[in-house]
LOLOKE-941042 format. One record per residue: residue number from 1; residue in three letters; x, y, z of N, C-alpha, C in turn; chain. Coordinates in Angstrom, 1 decimal. Each point is the difference from the previous one (the first is absolute). Layout:
(NUM ALA (X Y Z) (X Y Z) (X Y Z) A);
...
# end
This chain:
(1 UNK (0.8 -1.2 0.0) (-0.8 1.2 0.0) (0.9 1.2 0.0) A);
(2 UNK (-0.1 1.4 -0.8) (0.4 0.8 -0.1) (-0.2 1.1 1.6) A);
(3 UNK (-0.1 1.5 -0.3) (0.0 0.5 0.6) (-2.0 0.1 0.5) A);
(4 UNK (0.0 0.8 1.7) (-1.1 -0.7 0.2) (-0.7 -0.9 -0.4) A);
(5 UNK (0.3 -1.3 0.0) (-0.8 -1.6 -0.2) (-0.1 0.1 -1.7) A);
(6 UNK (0.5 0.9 -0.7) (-0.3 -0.2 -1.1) (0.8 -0.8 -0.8) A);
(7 UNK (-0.8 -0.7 -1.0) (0.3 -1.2 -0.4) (1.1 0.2 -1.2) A);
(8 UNK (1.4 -0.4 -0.6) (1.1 0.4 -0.1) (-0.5 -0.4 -2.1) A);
(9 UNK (-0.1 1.4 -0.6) (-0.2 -0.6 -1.1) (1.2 -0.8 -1.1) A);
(10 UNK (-0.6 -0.5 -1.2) (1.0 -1.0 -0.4) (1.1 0.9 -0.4) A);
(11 UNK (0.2 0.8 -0.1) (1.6 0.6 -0.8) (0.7 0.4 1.4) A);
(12 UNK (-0.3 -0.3 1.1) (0.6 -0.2 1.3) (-0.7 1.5 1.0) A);
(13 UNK (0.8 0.3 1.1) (-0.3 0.9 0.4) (0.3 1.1 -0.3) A);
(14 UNK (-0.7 1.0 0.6) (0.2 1.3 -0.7) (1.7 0.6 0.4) A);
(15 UNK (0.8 0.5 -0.6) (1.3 0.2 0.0) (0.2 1.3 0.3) A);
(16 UNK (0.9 0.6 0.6) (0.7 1.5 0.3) (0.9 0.0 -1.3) A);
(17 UNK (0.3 1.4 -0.1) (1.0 0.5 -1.2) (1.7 -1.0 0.2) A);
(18 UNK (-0.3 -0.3 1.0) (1.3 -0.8 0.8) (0.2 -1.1 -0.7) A);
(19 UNK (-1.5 -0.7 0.1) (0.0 -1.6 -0.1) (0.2 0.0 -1.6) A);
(20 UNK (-0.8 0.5 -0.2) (-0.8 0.1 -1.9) (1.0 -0.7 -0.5) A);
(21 UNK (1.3 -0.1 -0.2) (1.0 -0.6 -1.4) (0.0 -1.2 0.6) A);
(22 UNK (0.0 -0.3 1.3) (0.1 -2.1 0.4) (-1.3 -0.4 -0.5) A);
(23 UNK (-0.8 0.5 0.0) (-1.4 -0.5 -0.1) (-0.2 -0.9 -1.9) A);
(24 UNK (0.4 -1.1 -0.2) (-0.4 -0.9 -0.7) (-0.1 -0.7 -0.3) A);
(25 UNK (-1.7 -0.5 -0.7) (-0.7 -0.5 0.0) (0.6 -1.3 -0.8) A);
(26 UNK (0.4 -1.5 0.5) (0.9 -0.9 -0.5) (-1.5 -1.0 0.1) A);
(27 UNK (-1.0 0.7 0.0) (-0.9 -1.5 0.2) (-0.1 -1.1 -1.1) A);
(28 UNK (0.3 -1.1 0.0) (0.1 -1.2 -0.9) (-1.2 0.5 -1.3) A);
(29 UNK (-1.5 0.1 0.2) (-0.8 -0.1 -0.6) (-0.2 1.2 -0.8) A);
(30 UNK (0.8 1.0 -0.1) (0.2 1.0 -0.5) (0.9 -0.3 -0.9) A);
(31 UNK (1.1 -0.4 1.0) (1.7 0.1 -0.8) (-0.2 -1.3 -1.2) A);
(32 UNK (-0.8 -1.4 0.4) (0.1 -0.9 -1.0) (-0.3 0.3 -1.4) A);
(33 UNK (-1.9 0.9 0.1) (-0.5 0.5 -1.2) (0.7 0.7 -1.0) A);
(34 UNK (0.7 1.0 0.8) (0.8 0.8 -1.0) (1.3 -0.3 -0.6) A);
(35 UNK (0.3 -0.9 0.8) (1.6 -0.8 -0.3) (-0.8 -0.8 -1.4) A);
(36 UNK (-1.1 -0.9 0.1) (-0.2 -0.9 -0.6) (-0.4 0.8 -1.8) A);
(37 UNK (-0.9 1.0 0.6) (0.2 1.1 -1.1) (0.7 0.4 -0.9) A);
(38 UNK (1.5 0.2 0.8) (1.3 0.5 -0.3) (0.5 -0.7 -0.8) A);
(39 UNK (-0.1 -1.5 0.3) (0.8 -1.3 -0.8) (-1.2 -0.4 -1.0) A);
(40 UNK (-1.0 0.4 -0.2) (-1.1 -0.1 -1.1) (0.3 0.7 -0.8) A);
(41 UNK (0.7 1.8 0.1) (0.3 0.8 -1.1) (1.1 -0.3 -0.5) A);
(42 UNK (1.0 -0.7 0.8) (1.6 -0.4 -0.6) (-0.4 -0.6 -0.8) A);
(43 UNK (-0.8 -1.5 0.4) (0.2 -1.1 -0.8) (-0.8 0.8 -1.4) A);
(44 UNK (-1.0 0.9 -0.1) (-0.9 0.2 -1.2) (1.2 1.4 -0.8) A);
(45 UNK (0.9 0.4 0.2) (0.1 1.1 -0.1) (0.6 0.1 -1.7) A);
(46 UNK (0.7 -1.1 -0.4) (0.1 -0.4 -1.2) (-1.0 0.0 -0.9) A);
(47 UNK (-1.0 -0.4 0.3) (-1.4 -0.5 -1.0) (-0.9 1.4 0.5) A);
(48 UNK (-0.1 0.0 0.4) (-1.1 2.0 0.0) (0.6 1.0 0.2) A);
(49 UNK (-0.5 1.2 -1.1) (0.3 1.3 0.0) (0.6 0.3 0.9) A);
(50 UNK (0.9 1.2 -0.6) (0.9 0.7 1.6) (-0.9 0.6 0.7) A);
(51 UNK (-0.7 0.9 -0.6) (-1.0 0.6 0.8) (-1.1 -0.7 0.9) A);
(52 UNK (-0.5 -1.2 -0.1) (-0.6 -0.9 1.1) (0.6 0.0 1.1) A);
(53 UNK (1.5 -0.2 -0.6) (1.2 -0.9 1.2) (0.2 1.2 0.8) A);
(54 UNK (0.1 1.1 -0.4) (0.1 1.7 0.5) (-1.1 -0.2 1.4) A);
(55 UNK (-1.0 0.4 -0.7) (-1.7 -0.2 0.8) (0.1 -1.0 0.9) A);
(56 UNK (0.9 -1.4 -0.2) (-0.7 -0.5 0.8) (1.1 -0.5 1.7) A);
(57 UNK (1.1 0.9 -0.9) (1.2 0.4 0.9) (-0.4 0.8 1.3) A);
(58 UNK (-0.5 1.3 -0.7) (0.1 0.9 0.9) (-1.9 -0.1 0.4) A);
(59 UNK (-0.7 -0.8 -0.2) (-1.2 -0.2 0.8) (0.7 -0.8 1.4) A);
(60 UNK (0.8 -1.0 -0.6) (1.0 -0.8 1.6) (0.5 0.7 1.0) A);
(61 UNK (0.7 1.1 -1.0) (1.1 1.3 0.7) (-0.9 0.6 1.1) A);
(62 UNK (-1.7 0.6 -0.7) (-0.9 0.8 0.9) (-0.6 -0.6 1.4) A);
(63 UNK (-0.2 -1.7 -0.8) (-1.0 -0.6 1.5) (1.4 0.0 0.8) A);
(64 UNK (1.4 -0.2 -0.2) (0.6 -0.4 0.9) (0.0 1.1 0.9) A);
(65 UNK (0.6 1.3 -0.7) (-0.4 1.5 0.8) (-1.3 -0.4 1.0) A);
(66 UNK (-1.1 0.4 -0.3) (-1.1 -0.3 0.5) (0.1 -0.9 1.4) A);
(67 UNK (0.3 -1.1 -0.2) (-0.4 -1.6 0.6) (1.5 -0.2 1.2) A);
(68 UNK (1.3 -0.2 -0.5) (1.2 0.2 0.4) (0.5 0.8 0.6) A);
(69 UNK (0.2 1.3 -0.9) (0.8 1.3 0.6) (-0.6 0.1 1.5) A);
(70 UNK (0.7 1.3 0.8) (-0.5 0.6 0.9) (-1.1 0.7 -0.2) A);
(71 UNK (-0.4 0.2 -1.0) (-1.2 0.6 -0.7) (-1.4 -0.6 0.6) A);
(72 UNK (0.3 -1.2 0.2) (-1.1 -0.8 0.7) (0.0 0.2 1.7) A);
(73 UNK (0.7 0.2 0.3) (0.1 -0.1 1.6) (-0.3 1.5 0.4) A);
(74 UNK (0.4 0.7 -1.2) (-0.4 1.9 0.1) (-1.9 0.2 -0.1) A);
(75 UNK (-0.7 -1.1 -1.3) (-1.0 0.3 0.2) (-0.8 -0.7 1.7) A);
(76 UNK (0.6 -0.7 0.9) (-0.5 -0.4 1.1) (0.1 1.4 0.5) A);
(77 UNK (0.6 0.9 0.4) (0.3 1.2 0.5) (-0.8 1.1 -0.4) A);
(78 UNK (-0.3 0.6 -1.5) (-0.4 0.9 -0.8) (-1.1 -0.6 -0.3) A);
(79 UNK (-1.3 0.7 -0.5) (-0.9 -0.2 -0.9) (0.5 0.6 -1.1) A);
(80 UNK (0.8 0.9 -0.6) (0.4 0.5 -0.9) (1.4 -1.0 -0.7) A);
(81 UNK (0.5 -0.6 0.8) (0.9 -1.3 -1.0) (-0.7 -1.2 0.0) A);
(82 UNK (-1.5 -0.1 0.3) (-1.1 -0.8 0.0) (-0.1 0.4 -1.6) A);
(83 UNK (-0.3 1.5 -0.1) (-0.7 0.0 -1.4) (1.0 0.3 -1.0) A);
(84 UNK (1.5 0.3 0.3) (0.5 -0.4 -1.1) (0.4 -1.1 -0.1) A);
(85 UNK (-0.1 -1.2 0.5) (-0.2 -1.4 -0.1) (-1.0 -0.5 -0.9) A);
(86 UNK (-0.6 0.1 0.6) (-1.5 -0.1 -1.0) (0.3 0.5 -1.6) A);
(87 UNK (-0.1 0.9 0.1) (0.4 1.1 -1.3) (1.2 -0.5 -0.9) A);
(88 UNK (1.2 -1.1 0.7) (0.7 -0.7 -0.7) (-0.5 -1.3 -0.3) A);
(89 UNK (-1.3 -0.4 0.3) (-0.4 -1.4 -0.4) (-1.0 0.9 -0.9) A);
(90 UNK (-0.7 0.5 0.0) (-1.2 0.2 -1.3) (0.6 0.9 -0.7) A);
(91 UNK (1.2 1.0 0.4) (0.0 1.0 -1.2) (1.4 -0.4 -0.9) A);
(92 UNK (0.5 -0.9 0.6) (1.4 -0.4 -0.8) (0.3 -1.7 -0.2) A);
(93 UNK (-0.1 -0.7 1.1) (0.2 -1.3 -0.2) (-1.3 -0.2 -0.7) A);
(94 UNK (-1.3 0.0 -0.2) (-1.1 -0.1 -0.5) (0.2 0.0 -1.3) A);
(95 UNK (0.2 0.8 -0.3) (0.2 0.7 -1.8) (1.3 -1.0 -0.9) A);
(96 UNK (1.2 -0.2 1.4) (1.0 -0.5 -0.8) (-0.8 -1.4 0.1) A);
(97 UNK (-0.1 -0.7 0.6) (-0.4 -1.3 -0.3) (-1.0 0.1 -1.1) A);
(98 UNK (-0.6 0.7 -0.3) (-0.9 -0.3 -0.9) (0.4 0.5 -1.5) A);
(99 UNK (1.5 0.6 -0.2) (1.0 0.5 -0.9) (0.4 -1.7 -0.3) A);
(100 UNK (0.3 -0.2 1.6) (1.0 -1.2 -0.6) (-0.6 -1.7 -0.7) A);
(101 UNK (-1.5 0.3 0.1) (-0.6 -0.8 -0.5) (-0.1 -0.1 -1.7) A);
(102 UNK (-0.6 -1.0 -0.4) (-0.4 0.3 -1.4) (-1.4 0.8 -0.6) A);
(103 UNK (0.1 0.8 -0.5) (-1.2 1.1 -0.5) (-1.3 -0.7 -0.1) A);
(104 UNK (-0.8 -0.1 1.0) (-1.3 0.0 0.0) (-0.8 0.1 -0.8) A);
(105 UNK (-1.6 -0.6 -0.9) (-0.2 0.3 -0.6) (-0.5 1.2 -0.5) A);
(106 UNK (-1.0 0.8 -0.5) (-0.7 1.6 0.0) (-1.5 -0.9 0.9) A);
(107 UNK (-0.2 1.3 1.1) (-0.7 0.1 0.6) (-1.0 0.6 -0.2) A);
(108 UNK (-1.6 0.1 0.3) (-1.1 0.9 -0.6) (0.0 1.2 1.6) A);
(109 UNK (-0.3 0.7 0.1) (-0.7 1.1 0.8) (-0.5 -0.9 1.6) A);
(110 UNK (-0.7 -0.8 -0.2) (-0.9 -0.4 1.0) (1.1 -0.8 0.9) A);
(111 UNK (0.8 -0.7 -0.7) (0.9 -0.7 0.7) (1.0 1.1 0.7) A);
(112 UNK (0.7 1.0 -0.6) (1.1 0.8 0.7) (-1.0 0.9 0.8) A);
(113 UNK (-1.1 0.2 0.3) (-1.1 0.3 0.6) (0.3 -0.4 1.8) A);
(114 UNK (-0.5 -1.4 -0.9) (0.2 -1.3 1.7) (1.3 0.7 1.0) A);
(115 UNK (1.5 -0.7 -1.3) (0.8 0.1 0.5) (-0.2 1.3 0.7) A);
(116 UNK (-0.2 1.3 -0.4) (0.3 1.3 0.9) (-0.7 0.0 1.1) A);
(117 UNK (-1.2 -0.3 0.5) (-0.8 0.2 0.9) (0.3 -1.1 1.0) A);
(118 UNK (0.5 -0.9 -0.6) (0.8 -1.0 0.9) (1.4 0.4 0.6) A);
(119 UNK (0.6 0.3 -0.5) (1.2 0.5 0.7) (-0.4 1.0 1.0) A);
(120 UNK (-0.7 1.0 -0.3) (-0.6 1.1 0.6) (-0.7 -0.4 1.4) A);
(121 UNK (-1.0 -1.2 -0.3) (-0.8 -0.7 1.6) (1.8 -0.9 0.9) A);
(122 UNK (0.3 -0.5 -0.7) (1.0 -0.4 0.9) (1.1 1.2 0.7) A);
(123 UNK (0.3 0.7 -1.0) (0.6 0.9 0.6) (-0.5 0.8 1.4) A);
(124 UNK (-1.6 0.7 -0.3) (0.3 0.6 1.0) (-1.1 -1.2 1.4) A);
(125 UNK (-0.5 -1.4 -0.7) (-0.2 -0.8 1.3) (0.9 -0.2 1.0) A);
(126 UNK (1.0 0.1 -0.4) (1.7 -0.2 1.0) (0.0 1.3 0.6) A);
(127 UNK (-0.1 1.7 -0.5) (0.4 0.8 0.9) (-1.5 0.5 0.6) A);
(128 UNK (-0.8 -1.1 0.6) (-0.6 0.1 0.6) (0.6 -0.2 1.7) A);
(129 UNK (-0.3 1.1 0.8) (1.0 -0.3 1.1) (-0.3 -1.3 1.0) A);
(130 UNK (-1.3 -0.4 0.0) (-0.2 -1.9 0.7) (0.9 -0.6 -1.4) A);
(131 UNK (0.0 -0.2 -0.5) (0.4 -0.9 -1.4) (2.0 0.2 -0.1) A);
(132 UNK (0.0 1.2 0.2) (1.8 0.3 0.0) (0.6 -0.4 1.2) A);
(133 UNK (-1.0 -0.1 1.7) (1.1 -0.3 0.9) (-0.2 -1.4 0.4) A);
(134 UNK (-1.2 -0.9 -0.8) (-0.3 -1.5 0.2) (1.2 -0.5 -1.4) A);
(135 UNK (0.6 0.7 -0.6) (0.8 -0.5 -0.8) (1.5 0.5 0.5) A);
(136 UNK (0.2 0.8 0.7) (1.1 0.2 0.6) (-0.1 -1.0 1.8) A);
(137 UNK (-0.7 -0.1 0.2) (0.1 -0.9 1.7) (-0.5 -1.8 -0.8) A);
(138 UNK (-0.3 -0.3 -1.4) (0.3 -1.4 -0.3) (0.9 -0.3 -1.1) A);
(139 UNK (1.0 -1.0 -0.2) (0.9 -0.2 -0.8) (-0.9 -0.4 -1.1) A);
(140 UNK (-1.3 -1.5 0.0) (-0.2 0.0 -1.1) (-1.3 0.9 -0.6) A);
(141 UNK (-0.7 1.5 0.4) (-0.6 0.8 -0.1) (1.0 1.1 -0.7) A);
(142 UNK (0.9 0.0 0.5) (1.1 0.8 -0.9) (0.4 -0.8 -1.3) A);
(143 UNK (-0.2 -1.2 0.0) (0.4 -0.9 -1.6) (-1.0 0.5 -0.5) A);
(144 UNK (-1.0 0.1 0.2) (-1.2 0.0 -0.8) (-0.1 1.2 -0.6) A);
(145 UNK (0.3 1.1 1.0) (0.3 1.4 -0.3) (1.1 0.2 -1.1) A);
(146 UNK (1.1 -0.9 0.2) (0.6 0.5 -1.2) (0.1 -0.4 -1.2) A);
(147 UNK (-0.7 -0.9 0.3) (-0.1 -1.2 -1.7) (-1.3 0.7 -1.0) A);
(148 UNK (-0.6 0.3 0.8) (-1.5 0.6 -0.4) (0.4 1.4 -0.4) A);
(149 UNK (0.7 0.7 0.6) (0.3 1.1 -0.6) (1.3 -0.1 -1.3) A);
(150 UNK (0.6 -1.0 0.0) (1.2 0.3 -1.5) (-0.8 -0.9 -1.1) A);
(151 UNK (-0.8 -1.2 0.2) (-1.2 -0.7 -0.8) (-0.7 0.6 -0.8) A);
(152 UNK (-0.7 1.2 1.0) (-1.0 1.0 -0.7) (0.6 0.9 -1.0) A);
(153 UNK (1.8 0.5 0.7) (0.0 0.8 -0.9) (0.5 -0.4 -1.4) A);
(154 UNK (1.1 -1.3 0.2) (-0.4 -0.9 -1.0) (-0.9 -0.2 -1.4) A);
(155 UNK (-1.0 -0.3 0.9) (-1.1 0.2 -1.1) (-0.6 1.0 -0.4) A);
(156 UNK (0.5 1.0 0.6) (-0.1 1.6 -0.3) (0.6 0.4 -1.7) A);
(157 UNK (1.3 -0.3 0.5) (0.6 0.3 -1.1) (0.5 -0.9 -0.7) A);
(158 UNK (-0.8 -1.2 -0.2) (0.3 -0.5 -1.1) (-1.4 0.2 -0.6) A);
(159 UNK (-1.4 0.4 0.3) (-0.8 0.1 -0.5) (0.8 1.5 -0.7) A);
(160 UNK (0.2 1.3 0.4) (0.8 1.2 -0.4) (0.8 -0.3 -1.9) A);
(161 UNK (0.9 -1.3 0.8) (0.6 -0.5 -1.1) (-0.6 -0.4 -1.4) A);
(162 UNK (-0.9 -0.7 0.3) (-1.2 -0.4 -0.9) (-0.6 0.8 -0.6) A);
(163 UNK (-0.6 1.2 0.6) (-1.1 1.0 -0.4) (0.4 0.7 -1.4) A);
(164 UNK (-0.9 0.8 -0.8) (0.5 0.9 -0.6) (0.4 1.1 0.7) A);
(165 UNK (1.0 0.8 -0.8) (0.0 1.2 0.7) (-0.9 0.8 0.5) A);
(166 UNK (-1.0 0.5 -0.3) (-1.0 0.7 0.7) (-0.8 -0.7 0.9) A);
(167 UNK (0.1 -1.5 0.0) (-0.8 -0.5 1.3) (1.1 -0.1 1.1) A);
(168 UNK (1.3 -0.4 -0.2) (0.9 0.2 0.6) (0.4 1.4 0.9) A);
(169 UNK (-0.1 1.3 -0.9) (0.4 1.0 1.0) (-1.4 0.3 0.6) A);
(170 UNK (-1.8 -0.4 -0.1) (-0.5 0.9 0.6) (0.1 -1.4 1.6) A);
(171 UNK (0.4 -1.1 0.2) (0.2 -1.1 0.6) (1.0 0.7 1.1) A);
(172 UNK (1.1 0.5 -0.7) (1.0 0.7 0.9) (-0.3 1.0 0.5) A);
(173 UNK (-1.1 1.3 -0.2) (0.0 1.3 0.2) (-1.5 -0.6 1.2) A);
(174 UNK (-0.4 -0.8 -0.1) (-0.8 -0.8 1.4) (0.7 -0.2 0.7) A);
(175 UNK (0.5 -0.7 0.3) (0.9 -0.9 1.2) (1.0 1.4 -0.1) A);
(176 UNK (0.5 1.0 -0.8) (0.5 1.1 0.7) (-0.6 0.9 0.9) A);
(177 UNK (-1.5 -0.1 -0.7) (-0.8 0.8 1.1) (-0.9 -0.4 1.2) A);
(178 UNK (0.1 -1.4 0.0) (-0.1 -0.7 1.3) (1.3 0.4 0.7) A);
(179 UNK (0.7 -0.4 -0.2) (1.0 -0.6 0.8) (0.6 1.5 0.7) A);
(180 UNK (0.0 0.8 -1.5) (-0.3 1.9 1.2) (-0.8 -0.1 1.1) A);
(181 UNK (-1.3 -0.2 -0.2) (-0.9 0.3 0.8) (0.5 -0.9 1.5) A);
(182 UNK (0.3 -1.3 -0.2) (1.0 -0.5 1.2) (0.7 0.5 0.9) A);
(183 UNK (0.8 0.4 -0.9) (1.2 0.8 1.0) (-0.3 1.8 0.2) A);
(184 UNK (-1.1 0.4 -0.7) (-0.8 1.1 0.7) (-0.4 -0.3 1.4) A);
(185 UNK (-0.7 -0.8 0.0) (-0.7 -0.3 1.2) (1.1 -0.3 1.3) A);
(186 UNK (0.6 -0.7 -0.3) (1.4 -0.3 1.0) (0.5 1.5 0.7) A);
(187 UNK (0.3 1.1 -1.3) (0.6 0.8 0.3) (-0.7 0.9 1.0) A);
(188 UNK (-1.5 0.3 -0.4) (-0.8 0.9 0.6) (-0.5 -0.2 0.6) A);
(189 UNK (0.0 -1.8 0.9) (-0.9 -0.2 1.2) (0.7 0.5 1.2) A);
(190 UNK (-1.1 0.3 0.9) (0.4 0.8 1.1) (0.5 -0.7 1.1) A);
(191 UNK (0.7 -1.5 -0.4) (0.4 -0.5 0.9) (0.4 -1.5 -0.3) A);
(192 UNK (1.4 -0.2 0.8) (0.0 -1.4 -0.5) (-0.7 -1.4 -0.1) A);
(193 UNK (-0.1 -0.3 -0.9) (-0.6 -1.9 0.2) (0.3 -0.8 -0.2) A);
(194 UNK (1.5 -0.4 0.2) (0.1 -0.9 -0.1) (0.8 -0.6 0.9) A);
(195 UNK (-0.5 -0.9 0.9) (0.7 -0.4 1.3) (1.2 -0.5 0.2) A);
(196 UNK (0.1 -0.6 -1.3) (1.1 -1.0 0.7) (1.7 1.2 -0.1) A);
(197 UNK (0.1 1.0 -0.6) (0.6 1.2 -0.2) (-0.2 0.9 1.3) A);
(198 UNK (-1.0 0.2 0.6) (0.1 1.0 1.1) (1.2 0.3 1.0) A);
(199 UNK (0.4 -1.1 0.4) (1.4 -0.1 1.0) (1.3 -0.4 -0.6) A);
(200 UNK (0.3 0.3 -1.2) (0.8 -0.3 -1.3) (1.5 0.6 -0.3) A);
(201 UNK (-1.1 1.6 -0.2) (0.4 1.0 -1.1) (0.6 0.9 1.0) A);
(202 UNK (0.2 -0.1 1.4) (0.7 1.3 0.4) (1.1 -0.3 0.1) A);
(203 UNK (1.2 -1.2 0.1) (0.8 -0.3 -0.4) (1.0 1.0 -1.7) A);
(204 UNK (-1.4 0.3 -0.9) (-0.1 0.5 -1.0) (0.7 1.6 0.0) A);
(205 UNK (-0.4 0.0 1.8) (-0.2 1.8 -0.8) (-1.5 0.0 -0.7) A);
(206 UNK (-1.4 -0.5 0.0) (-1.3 0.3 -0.8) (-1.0 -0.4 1.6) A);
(207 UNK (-1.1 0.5 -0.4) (-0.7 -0.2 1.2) (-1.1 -1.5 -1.5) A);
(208 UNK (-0.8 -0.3 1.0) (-0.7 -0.9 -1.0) (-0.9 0.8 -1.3) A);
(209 UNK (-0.6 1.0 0.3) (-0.5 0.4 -0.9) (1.0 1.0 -0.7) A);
(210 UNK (1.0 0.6 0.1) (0.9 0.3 -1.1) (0.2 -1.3 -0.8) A);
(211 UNK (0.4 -0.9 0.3) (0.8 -1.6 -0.6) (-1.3 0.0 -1.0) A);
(212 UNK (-1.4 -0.1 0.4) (-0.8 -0.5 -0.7) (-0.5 1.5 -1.2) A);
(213 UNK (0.1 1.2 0.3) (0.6 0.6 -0.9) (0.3 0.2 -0.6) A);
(214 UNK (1.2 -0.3 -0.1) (1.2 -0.5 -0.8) (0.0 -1.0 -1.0) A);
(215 UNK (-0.7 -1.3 0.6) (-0.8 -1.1 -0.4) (-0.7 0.4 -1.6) A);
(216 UNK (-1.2 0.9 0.5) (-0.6 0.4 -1.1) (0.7 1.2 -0.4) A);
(217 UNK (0.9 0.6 -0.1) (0.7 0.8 -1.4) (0.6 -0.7 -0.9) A);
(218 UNK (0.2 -1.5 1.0) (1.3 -1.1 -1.1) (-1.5 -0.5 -1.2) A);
(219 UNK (-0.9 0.0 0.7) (-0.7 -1.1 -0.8) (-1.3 1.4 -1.2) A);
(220 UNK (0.2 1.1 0.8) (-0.8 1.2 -0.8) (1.0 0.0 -1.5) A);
(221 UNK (1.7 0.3 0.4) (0.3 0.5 -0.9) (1.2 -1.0 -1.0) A);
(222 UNK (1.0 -0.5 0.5) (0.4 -1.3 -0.3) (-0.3 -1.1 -1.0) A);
(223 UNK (-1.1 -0.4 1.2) (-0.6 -0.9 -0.7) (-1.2 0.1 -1.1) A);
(224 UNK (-0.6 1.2 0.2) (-1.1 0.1 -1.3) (0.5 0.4 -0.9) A);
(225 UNK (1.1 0.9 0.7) (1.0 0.5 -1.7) (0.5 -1.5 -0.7) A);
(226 UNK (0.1 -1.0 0.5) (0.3 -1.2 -1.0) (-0.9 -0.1 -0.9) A);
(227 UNK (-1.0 0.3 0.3) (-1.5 -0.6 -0.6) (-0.3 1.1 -1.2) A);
(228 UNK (0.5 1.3 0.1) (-0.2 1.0 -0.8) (0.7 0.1 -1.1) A);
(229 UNK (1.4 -0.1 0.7) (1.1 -0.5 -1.3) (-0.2 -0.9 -0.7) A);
(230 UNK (0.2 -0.9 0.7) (-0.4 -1.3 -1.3) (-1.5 0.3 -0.8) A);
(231 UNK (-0.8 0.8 0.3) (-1.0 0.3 -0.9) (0.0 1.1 -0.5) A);
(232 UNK (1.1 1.0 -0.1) (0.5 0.7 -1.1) (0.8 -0.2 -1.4) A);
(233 UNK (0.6 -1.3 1.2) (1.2 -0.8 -1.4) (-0.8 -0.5 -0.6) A);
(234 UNK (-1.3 -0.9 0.5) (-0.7 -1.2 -1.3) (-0.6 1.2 -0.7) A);
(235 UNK (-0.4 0.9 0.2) (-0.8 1.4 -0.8) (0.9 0.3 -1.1) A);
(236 UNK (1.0 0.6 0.7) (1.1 0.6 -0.5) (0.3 -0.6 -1.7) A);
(237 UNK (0.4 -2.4 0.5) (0.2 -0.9 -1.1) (-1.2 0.0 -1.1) A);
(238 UNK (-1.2 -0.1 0.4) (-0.9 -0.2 -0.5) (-0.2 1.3 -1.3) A);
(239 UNK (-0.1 1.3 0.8) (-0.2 1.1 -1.2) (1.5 0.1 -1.1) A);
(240 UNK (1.1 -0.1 1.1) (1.0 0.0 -1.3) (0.9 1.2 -0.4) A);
(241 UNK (0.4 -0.2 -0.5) (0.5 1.7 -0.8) (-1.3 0.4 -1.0) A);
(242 UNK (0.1 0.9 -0.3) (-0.4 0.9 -1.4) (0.9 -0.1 -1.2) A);
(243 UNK (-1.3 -0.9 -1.1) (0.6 -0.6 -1.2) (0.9 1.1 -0.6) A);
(244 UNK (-1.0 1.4 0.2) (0.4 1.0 -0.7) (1.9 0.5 0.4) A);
(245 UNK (-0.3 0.0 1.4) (1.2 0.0 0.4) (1.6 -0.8 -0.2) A);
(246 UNK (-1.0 -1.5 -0.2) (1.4 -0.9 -0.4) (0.5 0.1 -1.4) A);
(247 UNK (-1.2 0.6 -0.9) (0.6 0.3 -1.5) (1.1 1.2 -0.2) A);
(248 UNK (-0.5 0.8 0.7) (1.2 1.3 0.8) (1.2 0.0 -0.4) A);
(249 UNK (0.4 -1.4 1.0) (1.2 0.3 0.8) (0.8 -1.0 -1.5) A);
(250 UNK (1.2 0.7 -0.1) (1.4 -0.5 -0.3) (-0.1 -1.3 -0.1) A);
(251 UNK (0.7 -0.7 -1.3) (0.2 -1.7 -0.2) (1.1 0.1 0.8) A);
# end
């Protein structure tokens, strides 16, 4: 049990600026996956594109950040290295994995639909504050928490992948403006909620509701700007240059 009776979550306990660099995460069921991973992209790395092997490199690179680093034992301490945690499983490992796969078929509307409104219920079912400290005080309530959240986004963006461009960026300019509205609400509530953080963060230098704050600026601006960019670039691909323009220019 952590501090007052509280129950010690899985990326260990919460750490001082002291502890933070001992703090990692060697757990078997972690370390096997991604090792097993690792020796999946050696052995394939001959026979598929470089760019898969890239993708499916540095999706390994991110969970290990995530899962390994001190980065994990920091989100026990912070709600705000809670959500750039998170934010490295749906806004970066999510995408590369689904890079590193093979191109999906074309998707209609209704389906990249699902996918967004799905990501979106899971997302903010977890930063529900009963739902976030029953997954931080149980190990396998925290599996569920995290599988469900990089799954969804998963299927987030490979539905993205699939889409045409215009079902694609108005897919992304949603889940940009959910996922604003999220970390709005974090920033402007009048008070913290989330428990298992209250006796945490002063270690920090942050009282809990700064931390959670903080929380929602990472996830207002950060992270929706993922969502934005990538839906200016498929805009951007899709319209093109101007024909008139490329006649223009110099052989």
């Amino acid at each position: 049990m952590g501090p007052a009776g509280q129950a010690i979550p899985y990326c260990g306990p919460p750490p001082t600026s002291a502890e933070l660099f001992a703090q990692w995460n060697l757990d078997p069921l972690i370390l096997g996956p991604l090792l097993l991973g690792l020796a999946v992209v050696a052995v394939t790395a001959r026979r598929l594109p470089a760019s898969r092997i890239r993708a499916a490199g540095l999706a390994l690179f991110t969970l290990a950040i995530a899962f390994v680093s001190p980065m994990c034992a920091l989100s026990s301490a912070l709600f705000a290295a809670r959500t750039v945690h998170h934010i490295l499983l749906i806004c970066v490992a999510a995408p590369l994995i689904v890079l590193a796969l093979p191109r999906p078929p074309r998707q209609g509307f209704p389906v990249v639909l699902i996918a967004t409104v799905l990501q979106a219920a899971v997302l903010w079912f977890w930063h529900a504050p009963a739902l976030y400290e029953a997954a931080l005080s149980n190990h396998g309530v925290y599996a569920v928490m995290e599988i469900t959240l990089l799954a969804s986004a998963v299927l987030f963006w490979g539905a993205i992948r699939a889409a045409t461009p215009p079902t694609a960026a108005l897919a992304l300019v949603l889940t940009m403006v959910q996922t604003g509205m999220l970390g709005a609400l974090l920033v402007f509530a009048g008070s913290a909620v989330y428990g298992p953080h209250l006796l945490t963060t002063a270690a920090w230098g942050l009282t809990p509701l700064q931390d959670q704050q903080l929380a929602g600026l990472i996830m207002w601006a950060p992270a929706a700007g993922v969502y934005l960019a990538t839906a200016l670039v498929l805009v951007a691909r899709w319209i093109g240059p101007d024909p008139a323009v490329v006649e223009r220019q110099p052989a």
